[in-house]
LOTIBA-988343 format. One record per residue (C-alpha): x, y, z. Coordinates in steps of 0.001 Angstrom, whole numbers, plus 500000, padded with zeros to 6 digits. Example, Ala and Ser with C-alpha at 12.3 -4.5 7.8 and 13.67 -1.06 7.14 Angstrom:
<nodes>
512300495500507800
513670498940507140
</nodes>
This chain:
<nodes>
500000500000500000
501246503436498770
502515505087502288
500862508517502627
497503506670501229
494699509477502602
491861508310504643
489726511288503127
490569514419501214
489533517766501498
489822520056498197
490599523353499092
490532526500496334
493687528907496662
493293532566495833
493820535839496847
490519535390499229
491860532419500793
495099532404501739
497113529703503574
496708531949506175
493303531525505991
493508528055505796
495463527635508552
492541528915510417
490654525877509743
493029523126510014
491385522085513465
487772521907511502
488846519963509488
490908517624511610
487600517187513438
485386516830510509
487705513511510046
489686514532506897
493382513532506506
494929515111504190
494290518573502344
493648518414498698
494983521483497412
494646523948493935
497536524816492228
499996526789494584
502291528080492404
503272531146491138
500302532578488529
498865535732487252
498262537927489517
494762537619490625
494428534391489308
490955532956490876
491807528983490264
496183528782489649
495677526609487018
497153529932484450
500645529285486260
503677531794485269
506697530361487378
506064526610488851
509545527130491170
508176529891492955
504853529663495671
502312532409494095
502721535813496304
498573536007496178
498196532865498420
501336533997500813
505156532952501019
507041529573501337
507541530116504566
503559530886505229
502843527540503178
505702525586505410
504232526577508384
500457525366507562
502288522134506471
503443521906509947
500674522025511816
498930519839509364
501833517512510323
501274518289514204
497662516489513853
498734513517511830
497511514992508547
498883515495504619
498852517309501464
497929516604497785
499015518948495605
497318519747491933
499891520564489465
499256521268485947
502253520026483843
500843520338480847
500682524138480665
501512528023481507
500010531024481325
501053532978477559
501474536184479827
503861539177480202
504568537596484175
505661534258482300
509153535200482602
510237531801480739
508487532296477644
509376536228477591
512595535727477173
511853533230474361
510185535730472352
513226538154473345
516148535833472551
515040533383470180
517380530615470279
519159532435472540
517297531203475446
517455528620477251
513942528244477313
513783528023473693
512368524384473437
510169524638476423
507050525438474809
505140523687472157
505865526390469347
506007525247465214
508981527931464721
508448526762460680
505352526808460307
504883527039455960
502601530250456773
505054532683455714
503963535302458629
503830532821461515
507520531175460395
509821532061463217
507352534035464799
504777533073467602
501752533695467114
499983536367470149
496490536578469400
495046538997471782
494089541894470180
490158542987470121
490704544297466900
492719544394463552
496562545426464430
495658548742461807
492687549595463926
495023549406466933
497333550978465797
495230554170463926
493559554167467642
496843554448469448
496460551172471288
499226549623470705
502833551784471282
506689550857472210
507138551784475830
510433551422477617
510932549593481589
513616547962482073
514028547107478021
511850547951474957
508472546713475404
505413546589472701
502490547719474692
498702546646474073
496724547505477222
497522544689479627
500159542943477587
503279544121477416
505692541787474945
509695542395475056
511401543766471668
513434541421470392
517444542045471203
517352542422467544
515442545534467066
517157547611469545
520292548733466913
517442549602464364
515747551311467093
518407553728468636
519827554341465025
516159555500464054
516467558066467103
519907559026466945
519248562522466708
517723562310469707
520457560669471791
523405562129469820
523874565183472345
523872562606475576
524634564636478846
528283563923478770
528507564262482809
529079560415484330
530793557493483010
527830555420482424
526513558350479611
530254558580478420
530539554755478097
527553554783476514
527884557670473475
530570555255472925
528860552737472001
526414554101470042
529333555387468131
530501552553467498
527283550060467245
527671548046464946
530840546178466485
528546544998469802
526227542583469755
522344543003470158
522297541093473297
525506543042474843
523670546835473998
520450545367474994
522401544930478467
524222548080478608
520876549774477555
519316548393480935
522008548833483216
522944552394482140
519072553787482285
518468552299485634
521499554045486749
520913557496484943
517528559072484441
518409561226481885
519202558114479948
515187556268480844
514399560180479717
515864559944476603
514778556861475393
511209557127476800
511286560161474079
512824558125471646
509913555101472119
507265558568471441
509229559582468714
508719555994467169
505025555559468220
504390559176465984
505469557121462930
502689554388462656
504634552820459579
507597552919461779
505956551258464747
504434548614462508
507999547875460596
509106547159464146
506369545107465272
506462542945462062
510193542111462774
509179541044466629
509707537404467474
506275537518467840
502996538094465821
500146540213466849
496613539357465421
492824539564466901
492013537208468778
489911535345466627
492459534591464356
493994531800466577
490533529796465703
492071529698461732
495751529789461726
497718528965465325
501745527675465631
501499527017468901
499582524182471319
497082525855473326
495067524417476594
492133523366474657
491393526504472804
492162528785475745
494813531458473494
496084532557476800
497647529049478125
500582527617476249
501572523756476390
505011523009477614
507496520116475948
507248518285479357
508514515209477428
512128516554477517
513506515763479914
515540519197480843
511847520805480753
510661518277483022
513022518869485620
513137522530485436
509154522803485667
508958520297488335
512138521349490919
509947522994493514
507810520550493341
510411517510493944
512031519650496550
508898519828498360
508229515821498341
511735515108498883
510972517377502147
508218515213502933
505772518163502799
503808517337500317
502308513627500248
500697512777496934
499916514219493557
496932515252491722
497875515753487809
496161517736485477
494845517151481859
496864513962481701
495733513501478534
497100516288477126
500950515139477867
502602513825474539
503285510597476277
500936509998479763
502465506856480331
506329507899480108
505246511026482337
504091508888484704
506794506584485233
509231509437485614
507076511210488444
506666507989490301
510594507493490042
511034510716491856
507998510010494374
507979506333494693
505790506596498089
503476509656496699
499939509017496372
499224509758492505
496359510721490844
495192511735487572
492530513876486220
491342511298483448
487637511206481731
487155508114481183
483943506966479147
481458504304480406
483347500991480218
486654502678479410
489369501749482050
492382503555483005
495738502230481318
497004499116483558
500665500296483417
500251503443485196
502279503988488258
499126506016489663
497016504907492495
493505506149489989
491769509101489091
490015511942489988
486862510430490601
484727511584487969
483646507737486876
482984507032490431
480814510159490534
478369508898487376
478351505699488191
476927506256492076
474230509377490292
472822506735487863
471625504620491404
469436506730492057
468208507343488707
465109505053487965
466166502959484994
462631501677484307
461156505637483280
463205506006480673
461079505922477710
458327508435479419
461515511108480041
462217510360476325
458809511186475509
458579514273477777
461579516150476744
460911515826473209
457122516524473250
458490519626475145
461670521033473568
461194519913469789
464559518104470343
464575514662468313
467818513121467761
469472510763470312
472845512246472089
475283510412470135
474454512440467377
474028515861469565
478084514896470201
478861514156466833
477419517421465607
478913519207468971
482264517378467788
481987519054464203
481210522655465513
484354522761468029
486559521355465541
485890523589462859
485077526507464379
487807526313467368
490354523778466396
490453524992462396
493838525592462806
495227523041464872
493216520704461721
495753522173459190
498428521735461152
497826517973461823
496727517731458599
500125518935457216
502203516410459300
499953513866457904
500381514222454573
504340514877454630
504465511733456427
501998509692454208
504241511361451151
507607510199452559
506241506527452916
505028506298449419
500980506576450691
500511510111449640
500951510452445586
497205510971444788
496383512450448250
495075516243448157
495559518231451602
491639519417451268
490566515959451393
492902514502453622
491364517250456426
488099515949455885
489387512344456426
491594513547459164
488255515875460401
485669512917460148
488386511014462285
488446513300465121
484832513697464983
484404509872465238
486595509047468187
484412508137470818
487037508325473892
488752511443474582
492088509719472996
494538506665472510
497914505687473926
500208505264471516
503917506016472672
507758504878471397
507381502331474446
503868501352474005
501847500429471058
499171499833472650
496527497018471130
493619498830472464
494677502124471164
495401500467467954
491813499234467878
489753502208468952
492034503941466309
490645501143463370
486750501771464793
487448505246464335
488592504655460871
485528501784460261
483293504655461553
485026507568459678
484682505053456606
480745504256456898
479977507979457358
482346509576454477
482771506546451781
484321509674449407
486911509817451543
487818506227451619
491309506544449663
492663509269452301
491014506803455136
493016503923454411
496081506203453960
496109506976456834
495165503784458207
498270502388456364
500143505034458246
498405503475461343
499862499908460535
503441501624459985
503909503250463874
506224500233465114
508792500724462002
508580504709461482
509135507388464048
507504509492461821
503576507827461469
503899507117465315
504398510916465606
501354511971463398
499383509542465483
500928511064469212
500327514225467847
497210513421466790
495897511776470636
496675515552471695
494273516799469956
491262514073470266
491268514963473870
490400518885473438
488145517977470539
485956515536472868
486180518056475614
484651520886473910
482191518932472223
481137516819475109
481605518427478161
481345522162477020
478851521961474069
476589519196473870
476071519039477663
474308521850477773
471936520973474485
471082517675475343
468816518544478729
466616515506478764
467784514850482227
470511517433483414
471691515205486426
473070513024484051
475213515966481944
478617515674483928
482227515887483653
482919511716482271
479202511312481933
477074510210478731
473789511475479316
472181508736476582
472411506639479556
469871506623482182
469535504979485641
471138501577486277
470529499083488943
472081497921492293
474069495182490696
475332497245488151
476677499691490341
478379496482492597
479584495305489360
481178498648488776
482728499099492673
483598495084492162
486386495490489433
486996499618491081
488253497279494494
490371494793492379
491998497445489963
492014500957491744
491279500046495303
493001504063496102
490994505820493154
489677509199494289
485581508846494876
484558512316494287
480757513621494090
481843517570493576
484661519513492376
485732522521490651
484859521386487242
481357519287487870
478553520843486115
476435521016489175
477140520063492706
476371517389494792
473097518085495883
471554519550492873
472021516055491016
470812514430493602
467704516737493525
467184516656489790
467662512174490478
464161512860491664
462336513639488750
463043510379487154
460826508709489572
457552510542488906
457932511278485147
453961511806485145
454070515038487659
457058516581485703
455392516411482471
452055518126483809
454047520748485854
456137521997483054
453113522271480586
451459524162483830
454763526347484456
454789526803480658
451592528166480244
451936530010483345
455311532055481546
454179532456478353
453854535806478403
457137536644480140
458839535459476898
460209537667473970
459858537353470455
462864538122468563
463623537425464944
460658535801464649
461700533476468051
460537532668471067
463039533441473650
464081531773475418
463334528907473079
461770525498474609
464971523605475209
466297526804476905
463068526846479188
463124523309480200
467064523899481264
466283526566483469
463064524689484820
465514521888486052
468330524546487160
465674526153489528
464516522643491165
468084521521491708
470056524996492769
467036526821494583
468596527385498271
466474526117501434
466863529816502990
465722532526500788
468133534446499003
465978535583495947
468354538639494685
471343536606495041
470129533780493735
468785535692490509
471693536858489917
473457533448490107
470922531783487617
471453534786484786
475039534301485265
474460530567484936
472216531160482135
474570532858480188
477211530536480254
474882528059479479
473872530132476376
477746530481475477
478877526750475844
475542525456474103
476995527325471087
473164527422469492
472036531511470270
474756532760471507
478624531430472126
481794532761473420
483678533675470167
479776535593469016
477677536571472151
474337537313470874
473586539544474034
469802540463473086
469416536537473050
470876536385476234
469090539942477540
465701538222476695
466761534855479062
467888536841481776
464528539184481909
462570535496481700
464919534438485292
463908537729486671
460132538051486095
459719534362486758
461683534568489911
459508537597490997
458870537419494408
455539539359494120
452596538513495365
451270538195491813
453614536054490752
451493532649489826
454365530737488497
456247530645491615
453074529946493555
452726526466491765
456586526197491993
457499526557495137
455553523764497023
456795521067493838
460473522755494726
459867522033497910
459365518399497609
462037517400495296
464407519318497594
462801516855500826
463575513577498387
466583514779497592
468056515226500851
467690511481501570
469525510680498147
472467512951499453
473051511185502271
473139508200500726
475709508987498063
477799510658500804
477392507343503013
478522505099499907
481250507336498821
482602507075502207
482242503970502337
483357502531499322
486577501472497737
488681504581497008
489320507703499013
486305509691499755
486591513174498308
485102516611499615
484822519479497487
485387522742500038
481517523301501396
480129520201500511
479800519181504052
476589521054503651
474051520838501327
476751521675497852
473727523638495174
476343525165493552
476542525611489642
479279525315487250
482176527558487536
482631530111488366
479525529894491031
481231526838492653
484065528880493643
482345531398496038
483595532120499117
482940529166502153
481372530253505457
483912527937507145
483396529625510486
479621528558510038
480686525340509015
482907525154512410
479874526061514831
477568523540513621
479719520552513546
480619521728517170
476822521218517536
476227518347515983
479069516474517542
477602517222520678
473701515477519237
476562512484518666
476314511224522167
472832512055522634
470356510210520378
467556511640521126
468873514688518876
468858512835515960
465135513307515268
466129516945515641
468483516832512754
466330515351510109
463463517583511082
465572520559511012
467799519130507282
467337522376505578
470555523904507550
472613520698506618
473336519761509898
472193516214509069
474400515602506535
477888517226508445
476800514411511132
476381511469508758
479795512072507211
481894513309510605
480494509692511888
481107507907508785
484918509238508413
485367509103512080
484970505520511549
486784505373508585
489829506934510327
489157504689513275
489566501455510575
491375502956508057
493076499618506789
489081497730506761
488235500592504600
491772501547502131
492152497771502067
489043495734502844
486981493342500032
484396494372498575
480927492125498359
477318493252497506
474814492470500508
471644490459499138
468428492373499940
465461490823499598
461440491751500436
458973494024499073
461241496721498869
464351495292497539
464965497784494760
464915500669496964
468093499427499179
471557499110497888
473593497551500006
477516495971500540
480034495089503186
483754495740503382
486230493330504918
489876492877506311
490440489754507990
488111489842510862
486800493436510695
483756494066509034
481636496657507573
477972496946505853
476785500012504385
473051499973503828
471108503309501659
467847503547500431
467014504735497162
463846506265494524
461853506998498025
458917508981496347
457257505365495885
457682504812499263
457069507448501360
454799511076500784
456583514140500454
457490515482505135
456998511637505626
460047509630506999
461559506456505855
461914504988508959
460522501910510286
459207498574509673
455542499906508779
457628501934505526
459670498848505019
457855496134506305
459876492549505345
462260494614503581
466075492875504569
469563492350504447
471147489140503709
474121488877505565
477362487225503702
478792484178505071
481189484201507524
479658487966508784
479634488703512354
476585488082514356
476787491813516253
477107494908514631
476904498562515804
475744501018513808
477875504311513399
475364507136512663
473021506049515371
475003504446517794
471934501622518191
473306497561518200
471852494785516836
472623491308516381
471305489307513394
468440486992512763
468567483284511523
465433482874508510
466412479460507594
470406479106505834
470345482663506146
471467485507508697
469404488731507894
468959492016509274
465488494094508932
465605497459506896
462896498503509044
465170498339512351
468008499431510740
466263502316509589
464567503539512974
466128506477513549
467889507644510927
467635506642507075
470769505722506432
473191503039508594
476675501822508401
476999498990510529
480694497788512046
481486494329513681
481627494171517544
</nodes>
């Protein structure tokens, strides 16, 4: 077992609002709560105001927003002082393209000259002729003539000649600076002649053509930051240039770099972004000399012992995942490693990686489809489209999603791959009767028909799986396009060809880089938000063509999770889920009474017609738009009223939504009067006036998803406890988590809140009685901080039962067998049973509890052979010994469930 294995994490988000001062504040919560180890955001140095650390500037340096390395040492040590650890995110695969990215600044200063030259993932020859040996910068709002007749962009001098476009500030190549003093050298002929540094200086200028451009760039700097009649001087001499707009542009067209609007990077890019995020530029982590150099804090720290495990980023973006792997695990052979990987349903993570699992996120869909009722699934099919006019299935919603990103965000990164493809099929004899146009659409079509987010293939592994999803692809690529079958089977000969050419197997790694952004964008960030038959079932690793699934499924699932990836993160929320915790487990509800929903949207619909706004000959928002935000207000709606806040919130959300859904609006063309006419729906139909008869009939349905929701958030939190892996918590989500996707799930935590009642409910832990006070009272959360301080307590009490124990579904049988799931954990002699119920609304009515034997009646647990005979139940503190019913040992639901509606039962 991997030595600094946590018991339970505890994800924490860094920023200049919470410090690791601030966290040090609430390292005794925390202990208490029962978590072992913080799970931390990036740390290191990023922009400046950076809200999430994952734009990073300087990885060897702790970011000055979140406090010093001393500040972070010391909250190390006192997590140290109460026997607790740290996992650190890191994002490897990226920096921040920035004017505080030191690295890459001098790159686009010195050229070859720096050391950093091979760092980042730049095409210095690309066959445009304005990108070759130039990096593309596209952040300009406008046309570099428009900036430049509006005086936005201009040379500035500090500390070295600096092109200057608002924010951005990119250094003048050493180059440029003879051409630029010798197209001022009237002004600095008559230098002051008082001091040696001016003296020294006239000199040189007299004589500039003998130094090199580095060696005046450095006398430049040190003489001016000695002399301010020098920095005078030459501040005149960058006006003097800026006067001359044909001189200014000469200049910046002989920069290192290439300014363009922003858009552009969508067509024509030399450089590998973070998905298609123009501000974050991919690093060569592959070489080695980069990987040491980005990672040297970072080994530092582990070699220190004060950090105790790993949490990488966007594996799947690394050129070679596996070889990455292998080399972090040989500096951190104890470390506890794991990966952010989205893996689809029945995709598995690679066997040979040295990592302990992933991030959680197949965990997470896995335990939301429980409580999802499998058998409704044609009437929600029925609903949604009778509703929303939407007819095709999700696969093809992704395919078309797929299509739109590519072409309208990856365009250029399509040309490039396309080139390296046909240079390679032309060098191995495959590419004589290939054109480039159609080789795109074969290479297109490919991308488009991937269904993972991407292959393997390395120099040390040729994976058979990869090989074969790669062929399906093809098949599928094949079926769709059969025009395009010559430049298919090109490149499928190219395929065949990776084990005796460097060259195919690097068309093929390169393109696995770029499956993985394609997939991302179209699945999680476009077709997630237009597919809303169920929005539960739209998350991060999620297909939402699937619907609920069954008890055994789910053991199968945890069955083969114990064998393979008995360490594998179990998360429920984090800073990239759609929706939090609780709102899925709301929304779960739905599925069970299919009949109400489809009565109270045609109610609610009626009820709003008015409120909508015709524009272009539209209905806005349109019906796929209005059952969204139906589903957003039943899962997100707070249990204490904060109407104005929580408007706000849902046109914020709404907008995104708008954006990603790419349909009315999008990022790269906001159609704001589409979006002005959804956020004045949110507002008038979130009207808390009297007269408002929408929210009259909403509020009291609301109100009753919320109560069956709360009892399908306990029981995820009790079986992600409980399960193999290490339980998870996303900051807050101790208490009911409503949040939406980013960037509402990063608003500030009430921690001190947080602190006061788990001081309270700690004390209802040794007085029973008080639990009845805790359901009754579950709209302040208290409930659910008990259930999981009890269940971790005990997990931290029997932390080898539960990091190392079996596995093995409990048998229920009875009239209500479908509604339990149940299974027991075991290491040698100590044992566990977790027991949850599920898809209540059959059960009970809405302010009714599940509790009982007259809810449950001969509902039971069979108990697995060789189980112990006593058991003591954690959450409620009541025994109970077991029952013979012929061969078997059961316990009854109804007794388990007496005063609380969950139980996790340990051997005496």
């Amino acid at each position: 077992m991997i030595m600094n294995a946590p018991v339970a994490t505890y994800r924490l988000q860094f920023n200049a609002s919470f410090k690791f001062s601030d966290a040090l504040e609430i390292v005794d919560y925390l202990k208490a709560l029962g978590v072992s180890h913080v799970y931390s955001s990036p740390i290191f140095k990023s922009r400046q105001g950076s809200l999430h650390g994952y734009d990073g500037v300087d990885p060897n340096a702790i970011s000055p927003d979140l406090g010093s390395l001393n500040e972070f040492e010391s909250l190390i040590d006192e997590l140290k002082a109460r026997g607790m650890g740290w996992v650190q995110d890191i994002a490897p695969n990226h920096l921040a393209y920035s004017p505080e990215n030191q690295m890459l600044m001098d790159v686009l200063e010195l050229r070859e000259g720096s050391r950093y030259f091979k760092f980042f993932d730049i095409d210095w020859d690309h066959p445009s002729e304005s990108l070759r040996g130039k990096l593309l910068a596209p952040f300009l709002g406008e046309s570099i003539e428009d900036c430049l007749r509006n005086d936005r962009i201009n040379l500035v001098y500090k500390n070295g000649f600096k092109i200057k476009y608002f924010q951005w500030e990119f250094p003048v190549s050493v180059d440029s600076y003879k051409e630029i003093l010798e197209s001022a050298s009237s002004l600095l002929g008559p230098l002051c002649k008082e001091g040696p540094e001016l003296l020294k200086f006239k000199q040189i200028l007299g004589e500039i053509h003998s130094y090199s451009a580095r060696d005046l760039r450095d006398c430049l700097i040190v003489t001016s930051g000695r002399s301010t009649v020098l920095l005078d001087l030459l501040n005149k001499v960058a006006r003097k240039i800026n006067a001359d707009r044909a001189l200014l542009l000469r200049l910046i067209e002989g920069q290192n770099f290439r300014l363009s609007f922003w858009k552009a990077a969508t067509r024509e890019i030399n450089y590998r972004r973070f998905f298609d995020i123009n501000d974050l530029i991919c690093l060569r982590i592959e070489d080695m000399e980069v990987f040491e150099q980005i990672h040297a804090l970072l080994l530092r720290l582990l070699d220190g012992g004060k950090i105790d495990g790993i949490r990488v980023d966007h594996v799947d973006g690394l050129k070679d995942p596996d070889e990455y792997l292998h080399r972090i695990r040989a500096k951190a052979p104890g470390a506890y490693i794991v990966v952010e990987k989205i893996l689809m349903p029945e995709e598995d993570l690679p066997d040979k990686w040295p990592v302990q699992g992933t991030t959680g996120y197949d965990f997470l869909n896995y335990l939301n489809r429980l409580f999802v009722d499998p058998s409704n699934e044609p009437e929600f099919n029925r609903i949604y489209s009778n509703f929303s006019g939407v007819a095709d299935e999700f696969p093809e919603v992704l395919r078309r999603s797929k299509q739109a990103v590519v072409e309208r965000l990856f365009s250029g990164d399509l040309d490039n791959l396309s080139r390296l493809f046909l240079n390679a099929l032309n060098k191995r004899g495959h590419g004589r009767e290939i054109q480039f146009a159609k080789l795109r659409e074969a290479l297109f079509t490919l991308l488009t028909s991937f269904t993972a987010y991407r292959s393997y293939l390395s120099k040390e592994s040729k994976d058979l799986g990869s090989r074969t999803s790669l062929r399906e692809a093809l098949a599928r690529s094949a079926r769709s396009r059969p025009e395009l079958s010559s430049e298919i089977d090109a490149i499928e000969k190219l395929l065949n060809e990776i084990e005796s050419s460097e060259e195919a197997l690097g068309c093929f790694m390169r393109l696995q880089q770029l499956t993985g952004p394609a997939m991302a964008k179209g699945l999680e960030d476009t077709a997630l938000y237009l597919f809303n038959r169920l929005i539960s079932l739209n998350e991060v690793g999620g297909d939402p063509s699937l619907f609920g699934i069954s008890a055994d499924t789910f053991h199968s699932f945890m069955e083969t999770r114990s064998r393979r990836w008995p360490l594998s993160m179990n998360a429920t929320s984090t800073h990239d889920t759609k929706r939090g915790e609780d709102v899925r487990a709301r929304l779960n509800v739905l599925s069970e009474i299919p009949l109400e929903w489809r009565l109270r949207l045609g109610k609610w619909s009626s009820l709003n017609i008015g409120k909508r706004r015709i524009l272009r000959d539209r209905s806005v928002p349109e019906r796929n738009e209005e059952y969204y935000i139906y589903q957003t207000l039943i899962g997100a709606l707070p249990f204490e009223p904060h109407p104005a806040e929580f408007v706000e919130r849902m046109k914020n959300h709404m907008t995104k939504a708008l954006r990603e859904a790419k349909t009315n609006s999008s990022w790269l063309e906001p159609d704001e009067e589409h979006e002005g006419a959804v956020r004045s729906f949110i507002m008038e139909i979130l009207d808390p006036s009297c007269g408002n008869e929408f929210l009259r009939e909403f509020l009291p349905f609301q109100r009753k998803i919320a109560y069956y929701g709360m009892f399908n958030s306990l029981s995820q939190a009790l079986i992600k406890i409980t399960s193999p892996g290490v339980p998870d918590f996303y900051q807050g989500s101790e208490l009911w988590d409503l949040n939406l996707v980013d960037p509402d799930n990063r608003r500030p935590i009430d921690f001190e809140r947080r602190r006061e009642l788990l001081d309270a409910v700690m004390r209802a832990a040794d007085s029973p009685s008080r639990l009845g006070e805790l359901l009754s009272g579950f709209e302040d959360g208290r409930i659910k901080l008990y259930e999981i301080h009890k269940a971790l307590e005990s997990r931290e009490r029997r932390s080898r039962l539960f990091l190392e124990g079996d596995y093995t579904p409990v048998s229920v049988r009875g009239a209500y067998r479908d509604h339990i799931a149940a299974f027991c954990r075991r290491y040698r002699d100590d044992w566990s049973i977790t027991v949850v119920p599920r898809l209540l609304s059959r059960l009970i009515r809405a302010g009714e509890r599940p509790l009982g034997s007259r809810v449950w009646e001969d509902t039971c647990i069979i108990l697995p052979k060789g189980a112990r005979e006593y058991w003591t139940d954690c959450l409620s503190n009541n025994e109970f010994s077991v029952e013979k019913d012929g061969e078997n040992y059961i316990l009854q639901i109804g007794n388990l469930f007496n005063q609380l509606p969950v139980a996790l039962l340990l051997s005496r």
